[in-house]
SESE-927009 format. One record per residue: x, y, z of N, C-alpha, C in turn; residue in one letter. Coordinates in pm, whole numbers, plus 50000, padded with zeros to 5 digits. Each point is the difference from the previous one (the first is absolute). Layout:
% SESE-927009
XYZXYZXYZA...
% end
This chain:
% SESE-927009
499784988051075500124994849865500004984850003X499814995549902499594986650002501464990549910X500164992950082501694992049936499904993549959X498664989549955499954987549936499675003249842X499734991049909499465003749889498565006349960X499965010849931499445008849983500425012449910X499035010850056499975010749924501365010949985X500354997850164501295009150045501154995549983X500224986250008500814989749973499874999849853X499704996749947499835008749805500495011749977X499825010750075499945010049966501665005450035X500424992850114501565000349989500634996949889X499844986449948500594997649858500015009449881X498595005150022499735008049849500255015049985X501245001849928500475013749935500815008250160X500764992550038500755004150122500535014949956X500485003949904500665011149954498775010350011X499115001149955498645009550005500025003450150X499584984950052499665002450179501345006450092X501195003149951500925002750071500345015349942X499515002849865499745014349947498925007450128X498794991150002498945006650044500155004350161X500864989050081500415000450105500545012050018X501365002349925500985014150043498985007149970X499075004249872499765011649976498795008850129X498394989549995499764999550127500064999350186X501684993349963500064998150182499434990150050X499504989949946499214988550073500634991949962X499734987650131500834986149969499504992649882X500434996149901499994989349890498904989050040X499964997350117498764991550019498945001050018X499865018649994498955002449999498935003249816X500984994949940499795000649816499754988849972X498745003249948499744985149911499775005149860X500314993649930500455004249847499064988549897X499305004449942499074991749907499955001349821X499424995449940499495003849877498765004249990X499345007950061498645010050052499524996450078X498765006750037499444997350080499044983950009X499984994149888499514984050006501194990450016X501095006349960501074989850068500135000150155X499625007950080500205006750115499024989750084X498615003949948499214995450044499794982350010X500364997549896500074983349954501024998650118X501435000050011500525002550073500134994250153X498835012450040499775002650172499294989750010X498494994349892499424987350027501064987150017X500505001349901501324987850006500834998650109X500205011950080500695000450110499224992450131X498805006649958498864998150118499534985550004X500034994549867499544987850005501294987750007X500885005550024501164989950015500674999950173X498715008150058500195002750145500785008250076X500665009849843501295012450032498945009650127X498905000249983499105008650095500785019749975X499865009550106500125010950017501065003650066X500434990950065501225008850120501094990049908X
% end
């Protein structure tokens, strides 16, 4: 995961209560949720991530 500013680093901030619903109910770590306003917020997003050098890992 990527720790600098970005998509995942956003995506911690936004709607912690959802991502910690989704966590228990699924079984997966919280960092593995990224939480958007559809799929063009998502996408806008991952570019923004990508272009601010957040990269993939």
């Amino acid at each position: 995961m990527c720790g600098g500013p970005g998509l995942f680093s956003l995506s911690r901030q936004r709607m912690p209560g959802l991502r910690q619903a989704l966590e228990r109910h699924h079984k997966i770590p919280a960092e593995y949720i990224i939480c958007g306003n559809g799929a063009a917020d998502l996408i806008f997003g991952l570019a923004a991530a990508l272009r601010l050098g957040g990269g993939w890992s």
